[in-house]
Each structure stands twice: as C-alpha cells, then as structure tokens.
N, C-alpha and C positions, 0 to 999 in steps of 0.2 A: 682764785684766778679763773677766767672765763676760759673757756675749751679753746677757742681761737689764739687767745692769747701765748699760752699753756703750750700749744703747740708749737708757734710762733718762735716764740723763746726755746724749746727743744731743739730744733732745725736750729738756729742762728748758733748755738751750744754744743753744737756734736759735731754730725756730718753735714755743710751748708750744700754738697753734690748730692746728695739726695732731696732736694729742696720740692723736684717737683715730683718726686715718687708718693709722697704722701698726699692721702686723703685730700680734694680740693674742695675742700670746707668750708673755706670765702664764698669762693665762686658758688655752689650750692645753697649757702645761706642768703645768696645774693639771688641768684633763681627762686628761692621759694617767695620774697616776698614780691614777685612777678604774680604771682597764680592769682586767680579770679576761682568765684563758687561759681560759675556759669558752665566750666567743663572741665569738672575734676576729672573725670574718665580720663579724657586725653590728653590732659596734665600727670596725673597719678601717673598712665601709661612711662609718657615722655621721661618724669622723674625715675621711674624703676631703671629705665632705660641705663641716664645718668648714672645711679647707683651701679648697675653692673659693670659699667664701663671703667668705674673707680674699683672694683674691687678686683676685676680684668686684670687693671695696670698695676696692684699692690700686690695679686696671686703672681705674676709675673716677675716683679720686681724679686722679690719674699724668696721664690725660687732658683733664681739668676744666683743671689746673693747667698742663699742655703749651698748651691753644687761647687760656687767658687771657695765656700769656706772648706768642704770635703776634700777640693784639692789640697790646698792651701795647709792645711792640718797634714796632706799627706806628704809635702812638700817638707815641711820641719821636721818632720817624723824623720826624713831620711837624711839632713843636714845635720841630724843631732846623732847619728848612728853612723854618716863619713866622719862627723868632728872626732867621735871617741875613738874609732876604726884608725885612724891619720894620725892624732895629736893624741890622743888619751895614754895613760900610761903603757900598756900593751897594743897601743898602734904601731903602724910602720914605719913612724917619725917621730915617736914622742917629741913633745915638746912645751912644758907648761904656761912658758908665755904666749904660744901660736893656739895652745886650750884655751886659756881663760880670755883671749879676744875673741874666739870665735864663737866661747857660749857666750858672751857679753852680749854678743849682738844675736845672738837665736835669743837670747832672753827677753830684748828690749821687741824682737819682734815677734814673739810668742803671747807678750804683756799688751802691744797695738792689737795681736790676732783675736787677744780672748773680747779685750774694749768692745770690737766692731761686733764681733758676736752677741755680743750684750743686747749691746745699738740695736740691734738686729729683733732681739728680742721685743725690745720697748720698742720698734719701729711696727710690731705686730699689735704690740696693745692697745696704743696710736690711734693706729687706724681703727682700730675694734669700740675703742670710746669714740674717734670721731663721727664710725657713722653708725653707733647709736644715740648720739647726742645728735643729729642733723634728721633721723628718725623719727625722733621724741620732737623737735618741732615742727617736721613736716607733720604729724597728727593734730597737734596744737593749734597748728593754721587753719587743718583743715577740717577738723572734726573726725577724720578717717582712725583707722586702727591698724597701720599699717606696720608699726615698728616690730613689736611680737613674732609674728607669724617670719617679716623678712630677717629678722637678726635668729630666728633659729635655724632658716636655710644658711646664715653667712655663717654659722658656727661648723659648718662641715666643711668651710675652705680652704683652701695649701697654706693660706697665710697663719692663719690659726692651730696650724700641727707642725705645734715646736719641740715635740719630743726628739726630732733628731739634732737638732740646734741643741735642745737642752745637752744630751748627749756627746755633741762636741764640746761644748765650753767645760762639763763636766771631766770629759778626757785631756783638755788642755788645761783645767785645775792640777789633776794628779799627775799629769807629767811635770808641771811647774814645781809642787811640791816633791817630788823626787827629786828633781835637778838641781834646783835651788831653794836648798833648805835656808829658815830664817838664822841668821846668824848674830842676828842684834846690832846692825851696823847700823848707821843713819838715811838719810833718804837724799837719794840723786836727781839733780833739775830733772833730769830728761826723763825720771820713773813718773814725779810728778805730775810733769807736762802730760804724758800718756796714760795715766789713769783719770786725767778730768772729762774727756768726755764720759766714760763708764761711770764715772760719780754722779753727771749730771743726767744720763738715763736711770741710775737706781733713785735716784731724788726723785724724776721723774714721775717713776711707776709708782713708788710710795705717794706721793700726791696723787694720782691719780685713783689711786685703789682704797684709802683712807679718806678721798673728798667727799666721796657720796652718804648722801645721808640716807639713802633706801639703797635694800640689795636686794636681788631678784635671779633666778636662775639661769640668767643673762648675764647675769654683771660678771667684773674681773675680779677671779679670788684674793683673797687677803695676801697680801706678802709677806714674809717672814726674816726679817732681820737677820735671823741666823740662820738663814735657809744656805745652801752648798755654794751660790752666788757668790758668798760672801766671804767667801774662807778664802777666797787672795790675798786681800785685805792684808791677812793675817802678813803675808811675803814682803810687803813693803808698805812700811806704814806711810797715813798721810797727814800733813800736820796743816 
C-alpha cells in the first residue's frame, strides 16, 4: 500500500480530529510536481521552507498532546486513590457496589487513555515516514541530495522523543495490571469498541516498519510483537 493511502486509512481508522495535524503529504506531493530545473535554488529554498513549517505544526501538535497526557495520567492517579480512600474496604464509606462502578469506569477510561497514547505514538512514526518518503521524491525529481542531511536534523525533534510517552503508557500498563488482574472472564462491546483504534495503530506501525525493503540509519526500528506494548493485550482479549 502507497504511503498516501497508508496514511489515509490511519486518520479515517483512529482519530478523524487529528486529520489536519498530520504531515500534508498530498499537498507536498502536489507542489513537487510544480518545480521546473530552471531554479532549483529557489524552489529547494521555498520546499525546505514548506518542510519546516510541517514539522513546526507536528513538534507542536506532538507536544500539546504529550503535557495533556501528563495531566490526564495525573488526573486517574488521583480518582483511583479517592475511589479506594471512599469505597474501598478501609475507606470512609465502604461500599462494594459504589467500588466496583467506579473502577468500571477508571478502567474503561484508563483502557481510552493508554489507546490515545499509542495513537500518539504511531502519530510520530507517521509523520517520520511521511516526510522521508516526500524527501526521497523530492531528490528523485530533482537530482538533489537532500533527504540524508535534512532527515538527520528532523531526528533531533520534540516529535521524535518518545521516551516520556514511552514511559507513560508503560506506567499506565502497570497500573492497569495491578488493578485489573486477568480473571478469565469474556470480552465486553465497549472493551472492544476502545481497543480498535490501538489495534489499528499497532497494525499500523508493523506495516510500516516490516514494508521496507532497504534499512538505513534513518529508517524506523523493527517492532517487536512482544515488546511491553503489548502486554494489555494480555487484560482483555480480542476476538
């Protein structure tokens, strides 16, 4: 499947409000076959321009989305420590049916919290193949050798430093597995319904990172099936 497409299908599949936060990969693929060899200078110029301007709006975006999840994380942290504190067996109310509603729903919105954070994830990778694949044709058109040089400056940008993102999802895994151990029950519409965008990002990134047929100190590392990603999974199967 073509990068455009690939992407296309991503956005329509997850989140459709982020539609215009990602890489504008039409639009650029649509400028490049504009250019003429009569003044690359001030075309190349013009296109870098473009490119910064895209990676402007995805450092931006990438960020916005990174400090909201840090709340967000810290927001559960403290609904799940009133719930116990209130209803739990040594709260000031026990009460096991006012318990087990109230983690129902930290659960179901811990399980949306970890998804977006995924999204998030593959919303970095996105754009990291988008605009080395719109690199790779801008050279192609143009004879230039531009992609190299600019995709080792985009490797040092806010969007592509996901260890604190890694680091949340990781800490909203093991709180999940503490809280809600697997108990062998069956699978609930509405677990379902909330884990299909995060299936359709880990589909995703495995296509993306298994499609290439050359690797280079550029490209996106291998993914791993059994990588920590994946150990949700194990919470609530899907069928």
């Amino acid at each position: 499947m073509k990068y455009g497409n690939r992407l296309r299908r991503q956005i329509e599949e997850t989140l459709p409000e982020w539609r215009n936060e990602f890489i504008a990969y039409k639009d650029m693929k649509k400028y490049l076959k504009t250019l003429s060899h009569t003044s690359l200078s001030l075309e190349e110029a013009r296109f870098i321009c473009l490119l910064n301007a895209e990676i402007e709006k995805i450092n931006n975006f990438f960020l916005e989305q990174e400090e909201d999840f840090i709340i967000r994380q810290k927001e559960l942290q403290d609904r799940i420590q009133s719930t116990i504190a209130t209803f739990g067996a040594n709260g000031v109310r026990p009460s096991e049916t006012e318990y087990e509603e109230a983690m129902a729903k930290i659960r179901k919105d811990m399980v949306n919290f970890h998804g977006e954070m995924v999204l998030l994830e593959n919303y970095s990778n996105v754009n990291y193949t988008g605009l080395g694949k719109i690199l790779k044709k801008y050279d192609k058109k143009t004879g230039r050798f531009l992609r190299l040089p600019f995709i080792e400056k985009v490797l040092g940008q806010p969007f592509l430093m996901t260890d604190l993102l890694s680091k949340l999802i990781k800490e909203c895994e093991k709180t999940m597995q503490a809280l809600f151990p697997v108990e062998g029950g069956g699978n609930e519409a509405w677990e379902e319904s909330i884990f299909r965008n995060t299936v359709a990002a880990l589909v995703t990134i495995r296509e993306m990172r298994r499609g290439s047929s050359t690797y280079s100190p550029f490209s996106l590392p291998p993914i791993d099936d059994h990588g920590d990603h994946f150990s949700l999974y194990s919470l609530i199967p899907i069928q």
